[in-house]
N, C-alpha and C positions, 0 to 999 in steps of 0.2 A: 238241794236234794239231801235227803235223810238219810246218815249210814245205815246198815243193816246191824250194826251193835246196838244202835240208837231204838229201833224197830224191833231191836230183840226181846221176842217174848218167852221167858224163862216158863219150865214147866215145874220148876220149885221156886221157893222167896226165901231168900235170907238178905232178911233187913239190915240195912247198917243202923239205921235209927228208924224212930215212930216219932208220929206227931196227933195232937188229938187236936181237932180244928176248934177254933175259940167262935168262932164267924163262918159264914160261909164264903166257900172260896169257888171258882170256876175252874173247870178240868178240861183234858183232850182223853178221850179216851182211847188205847191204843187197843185193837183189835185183832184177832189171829187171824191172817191169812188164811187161804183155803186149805191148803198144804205147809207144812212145815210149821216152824217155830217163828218165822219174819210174818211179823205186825205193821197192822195200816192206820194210818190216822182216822177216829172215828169223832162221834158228835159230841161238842164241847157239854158241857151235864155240870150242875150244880151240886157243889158236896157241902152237904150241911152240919152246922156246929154240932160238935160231938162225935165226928164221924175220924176212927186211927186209921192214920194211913202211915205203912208203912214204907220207908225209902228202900228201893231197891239200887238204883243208880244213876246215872247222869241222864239229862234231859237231850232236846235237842239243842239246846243252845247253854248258854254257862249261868242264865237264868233260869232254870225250867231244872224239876228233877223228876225223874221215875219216880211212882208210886204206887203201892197196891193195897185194895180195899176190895174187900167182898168179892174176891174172886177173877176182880179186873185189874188191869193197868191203865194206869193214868200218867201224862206230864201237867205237872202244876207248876208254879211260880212259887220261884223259892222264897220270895220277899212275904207272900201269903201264907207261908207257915214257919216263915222267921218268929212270928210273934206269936206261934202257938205253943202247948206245954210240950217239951221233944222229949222223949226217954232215949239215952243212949243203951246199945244193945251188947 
């Protein structure tokens, strides 16, 4: 089961870092509940090279991190933007 910090969908970003994707990488996208700020796992989506995502926090697991793009949250693998350009923020 996923915690609700996990599921948390913030209604601002502040990145810890940004990554600009080299390759395309596969996503989960987390989705806003009906009510409230707690998010649901939604449909894995392809993010394509060139596309900044910025890190907001931890994943579900100690592979996986929060990220935001265009307005959504995603968990990606962190081994899949270890080797992209990262700007620290």
């Amino acid at each position: 089961m996923l915690s609700e910090k996990v599921l948390y969908v913030p209604e601002s970003v502040h990145p810890l870092r940004s990554y600009t994707l080299s390759r395309r990488v596969a996503a989960i996208r987390l989705t806003r509940a009906a009510h409230g700020s707690k998010g649901k796992l939604g449909e894995i989506v392809q993010l394509q090279p060139g596309t900044r995502l910025d890190w907001c926090g931890d994943g579900y697991n100690e592979r996986t991190i929060k990220v935001h793009y265009a307005g959504n949250f995603y968990f990606v693998f962190l081994q899949d933007v270890a080797d992209t350009n990262a700007d620290a923020l």
